[in-house]
N, C-alpha and C positions, 0 to 999 in steps of 0.2 A: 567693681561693676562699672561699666562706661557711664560716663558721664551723663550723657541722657539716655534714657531708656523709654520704649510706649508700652502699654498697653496694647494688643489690637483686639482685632474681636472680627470673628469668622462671620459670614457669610448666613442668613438661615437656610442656604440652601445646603451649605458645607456643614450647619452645624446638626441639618438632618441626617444625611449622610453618617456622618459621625454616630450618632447616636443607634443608627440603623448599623453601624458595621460594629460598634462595641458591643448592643446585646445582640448580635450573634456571634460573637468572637467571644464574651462570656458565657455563653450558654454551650460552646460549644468546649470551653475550657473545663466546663464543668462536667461536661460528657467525660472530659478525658480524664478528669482526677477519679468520677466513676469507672473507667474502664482499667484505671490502672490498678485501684482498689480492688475489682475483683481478680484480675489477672496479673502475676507478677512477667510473665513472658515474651514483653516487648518492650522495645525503647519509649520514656518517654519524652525525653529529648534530645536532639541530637545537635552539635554544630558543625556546620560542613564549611569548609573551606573553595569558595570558587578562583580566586585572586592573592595568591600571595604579595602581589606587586603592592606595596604601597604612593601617596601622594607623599607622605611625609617622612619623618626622620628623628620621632622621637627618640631623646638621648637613653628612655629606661626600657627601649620594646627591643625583643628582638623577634618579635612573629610578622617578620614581613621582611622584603627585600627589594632593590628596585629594579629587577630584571627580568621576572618569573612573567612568563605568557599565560592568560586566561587559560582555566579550565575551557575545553572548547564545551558549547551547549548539549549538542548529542551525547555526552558524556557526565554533563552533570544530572540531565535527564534519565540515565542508565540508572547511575547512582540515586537515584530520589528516588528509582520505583524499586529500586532494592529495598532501600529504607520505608517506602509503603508497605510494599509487600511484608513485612516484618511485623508490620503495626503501628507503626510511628507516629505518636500525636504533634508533636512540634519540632518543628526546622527549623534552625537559627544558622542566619547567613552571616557567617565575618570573614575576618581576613588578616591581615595585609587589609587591601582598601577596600570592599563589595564592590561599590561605586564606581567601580574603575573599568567593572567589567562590563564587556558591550552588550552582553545579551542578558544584563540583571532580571529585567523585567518578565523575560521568558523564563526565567528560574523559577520566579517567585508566582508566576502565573501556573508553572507545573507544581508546583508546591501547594497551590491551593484545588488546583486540579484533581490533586492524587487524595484531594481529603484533608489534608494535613496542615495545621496552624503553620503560617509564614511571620519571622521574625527576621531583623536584622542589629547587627551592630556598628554602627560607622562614624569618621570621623565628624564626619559631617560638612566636609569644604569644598563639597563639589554636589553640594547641595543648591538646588536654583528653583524658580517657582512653577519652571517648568515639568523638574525633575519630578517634585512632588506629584506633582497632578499625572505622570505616568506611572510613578508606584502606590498613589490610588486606584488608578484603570486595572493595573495589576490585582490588587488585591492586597497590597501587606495590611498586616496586623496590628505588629508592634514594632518598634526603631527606638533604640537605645543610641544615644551619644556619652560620651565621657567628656568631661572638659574638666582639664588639669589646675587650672591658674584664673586668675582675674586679666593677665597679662603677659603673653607670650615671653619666654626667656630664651636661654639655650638650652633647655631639658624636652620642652615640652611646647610645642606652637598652638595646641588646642585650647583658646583662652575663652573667656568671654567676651572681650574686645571684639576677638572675631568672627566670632562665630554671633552673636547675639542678633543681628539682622538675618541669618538664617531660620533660626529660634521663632524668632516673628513671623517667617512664611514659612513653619510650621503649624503656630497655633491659627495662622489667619486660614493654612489654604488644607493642611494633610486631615483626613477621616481617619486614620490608624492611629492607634495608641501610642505617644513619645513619653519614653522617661529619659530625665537626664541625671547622669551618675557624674559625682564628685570623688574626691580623691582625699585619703589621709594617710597620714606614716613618714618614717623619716623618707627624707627628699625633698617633699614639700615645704618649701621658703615659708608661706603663709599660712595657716590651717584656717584661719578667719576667713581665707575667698571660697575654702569649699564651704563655707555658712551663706554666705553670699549668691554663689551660684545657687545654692538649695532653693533659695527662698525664689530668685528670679524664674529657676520652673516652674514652682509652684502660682507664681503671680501669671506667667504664659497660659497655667489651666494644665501643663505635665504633671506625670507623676517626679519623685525625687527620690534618690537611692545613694548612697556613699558605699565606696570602695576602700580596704586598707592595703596598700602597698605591702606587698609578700616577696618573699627572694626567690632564686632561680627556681626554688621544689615546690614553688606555691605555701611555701610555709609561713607562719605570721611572725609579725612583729609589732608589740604591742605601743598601743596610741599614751601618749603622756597626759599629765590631767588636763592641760587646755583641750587637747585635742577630744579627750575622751567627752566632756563636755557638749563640744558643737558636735560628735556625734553622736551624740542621746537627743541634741534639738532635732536634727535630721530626719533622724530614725522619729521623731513623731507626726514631722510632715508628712502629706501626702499619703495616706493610711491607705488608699486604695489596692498600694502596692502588693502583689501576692508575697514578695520579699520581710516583707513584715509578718509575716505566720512564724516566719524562722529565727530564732532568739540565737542563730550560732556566732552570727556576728559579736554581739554581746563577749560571747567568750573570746571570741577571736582580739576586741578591742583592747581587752585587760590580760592578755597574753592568758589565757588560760588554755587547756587542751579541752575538745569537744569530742563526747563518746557520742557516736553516728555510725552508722555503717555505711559507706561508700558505696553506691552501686555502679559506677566507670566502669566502662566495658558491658553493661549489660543493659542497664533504666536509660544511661547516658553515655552517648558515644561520641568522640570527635573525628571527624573524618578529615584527612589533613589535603592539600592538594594530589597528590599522588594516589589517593583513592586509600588509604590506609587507616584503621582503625587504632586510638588508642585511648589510653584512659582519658585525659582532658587534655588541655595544652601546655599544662607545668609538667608532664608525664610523657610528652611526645617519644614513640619507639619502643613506648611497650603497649600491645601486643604487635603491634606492627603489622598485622594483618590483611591484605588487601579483603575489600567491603564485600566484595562478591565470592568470597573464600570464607569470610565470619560465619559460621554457623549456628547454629540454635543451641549446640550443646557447648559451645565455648561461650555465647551469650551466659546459658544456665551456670557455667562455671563460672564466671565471673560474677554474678549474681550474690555466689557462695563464699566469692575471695577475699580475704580481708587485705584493706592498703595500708602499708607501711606508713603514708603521708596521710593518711586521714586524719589522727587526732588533732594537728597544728596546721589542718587543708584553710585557706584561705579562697577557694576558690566557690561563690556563692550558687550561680548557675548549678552546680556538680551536690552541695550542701541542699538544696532547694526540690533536685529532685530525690533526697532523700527522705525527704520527708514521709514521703509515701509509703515507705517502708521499713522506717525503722524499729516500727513495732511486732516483725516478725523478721524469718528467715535469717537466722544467727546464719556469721560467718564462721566458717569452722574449716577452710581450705588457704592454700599459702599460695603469694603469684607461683607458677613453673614454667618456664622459658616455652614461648610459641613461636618458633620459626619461620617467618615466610615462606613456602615453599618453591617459592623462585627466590634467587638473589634481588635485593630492593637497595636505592642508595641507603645508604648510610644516614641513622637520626641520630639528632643529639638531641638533647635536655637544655629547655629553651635558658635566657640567662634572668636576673634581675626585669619584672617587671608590674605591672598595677592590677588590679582583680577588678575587670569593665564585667566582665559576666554576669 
């Protein structure tokens, strides 16, 4: 942790605000686990990609690059009422970098527009106390950061060091919900700074969530006793977290396999820059189907599909919205090749990277 560290403390004006956009952002969270409970036949969350481009240059990601042009806005706005019209309770904006793109604010302002919970995941380095105060005018919800290390290396520049005066003009100045996610699994020099960062969310007033490093299929690899340890302390911080309902971590930790049924491609979709449907982001290029060609009866099949990567799935986002339905609709169909029906570039299957979801 840096060496000195404060306390802040918001604003009563900010900390009204706050309280005014959590319970309706709760209540309206609870609309959606109602609606998804009586209907299996829409998304219930989806992450879209507006910005492949990143700031950074982590040595374990390869979902980003540094040359890819914004999603242009008329275009992600097509795509969001696609995804409305479907039924879609929550949008989750990543990337490459969100933050990078010029018209964020318009995204996330359509996003709440069209009905729909606005979420984001970002580095967070291009975060200012400006910025904040136009993704409150916005509307966002919730904002998830990952921070890798206590101390930037050559793996990972996401530290605490530097980030942590951002940190501060979040609890001082943002009304939307921040968690911040830690990291464990081999790669990790330290397993003690993700205990560290935990605890400093939580002392900010965030919630706190831990990630285990998975390989190129999103598959696990199991934590050693130190590590298994500080993520049990973790895992009791911060209970507010909806991520705590779901015990698959748990197996995921102790290398165990976890019986769930995957809904990808049907409850959860990931839309990649190119307007492309696929199962999550360790999965990229199947189905590969442009967003406006997805239909309701490949939705429903997919619904029915069982994944090959689910038992050893590390990916929590994708886990979480399973929840909802594990206790019915047995999968009983195998994937079968969906073609795009125009020719589309060429996906690969992303390589080695961390489970921020």
């Amino acid at each position: 942790m840096p060496e000195e560290t404060k306390t802040v403390k918001a604003s009563a004006e900010v900390l009204l605000e706050r309280r005014r956009r959590f319970r309706r952002t709760r209540a309206r969270e609870l609309k959606m686990i109602a609606k998804a409970l009586a209907s299996t036949k829409h998304p219930v969350l989806v992450h879209i990609i507006p910005m492949r481009r990143c700031n950074l240059d982590c040595g374990y990601c390869n979902e980003y690059d540094n040359v890819s042009k914004p999603v242009p806005l008329e275009e992600m706005k097509k795509r969001l009422d696609i995804l409305a019209d479907m039924g879609t309770s929550i949008i989750t904006i990543s990337g490459g970098e969100p933050l990078m793109h010029p018209e964020l604010e318009e995204i996330i302002s359509h996003i709440r527009k069209r009905g729909m919970i606005a979420g984001m995941i970002t580095n967070g380095f291009l975060l200012s106390k400006d910025r904040i105060g136009t993704l409150n005018e916005a509307g966002l919800e919730h904002l998830q950061i990952s921070i890798d290390n206590l101390v930037p290396d050559e793996v990972s520049k996401k530290s605490l060091k530097t980030l942590d005066i951002r940190l501060e003009w979040l609890a001082e100045f943002s009304v939307f919900q921040v968690n911040i996610n830690s990291v464990l699994g081999s790669g990790v020099k330290d397993p003690e700074d993700a205990l560290k960062i935990a605890h400093r969310a939580v002392e900010l007033g965030f919630t706190s969530t831990v990630g285990i490093i998975h390989d190129g299929n999103g598959q696990l690899k199991p934590l050693g006793p130190r590590e298994l340890e500080i993520f049990e302390e973790i895992m009791t911080l911060g209970k507010k977290s909806f991520s705590r309902f779901n015990d698959f971590q748990h197996s995921v930790a102790r290398g165990k396999e976890h019986d769930w049924r995957c809904r990808s491609g049907a409850r959860y979709l990931y839309i990649c820059e190119d307007g492309l449907v696929h199962w999550c982001s360790q999965q990229r290029g199947y189905p590969g189907i442009p967003l406006a060609q997805y239909t309701d009866e490949m939705r429903h099949r997919e619904y029915y599909t069982a994944k090959h990567c689910a038992p050893m799935c590390t990916v929590s986002c994708v886990q979480q919205v399973g929840i909802i339905d594990n206790w019915r609709g047995p999968q009983t169909l195998k994937p079968k090749p969906m073609a795009p029906p125009a020719p589309q570039p060429e996906l690969v299957q992303i390589g080695s990277t961390r489970s921020d979801s």
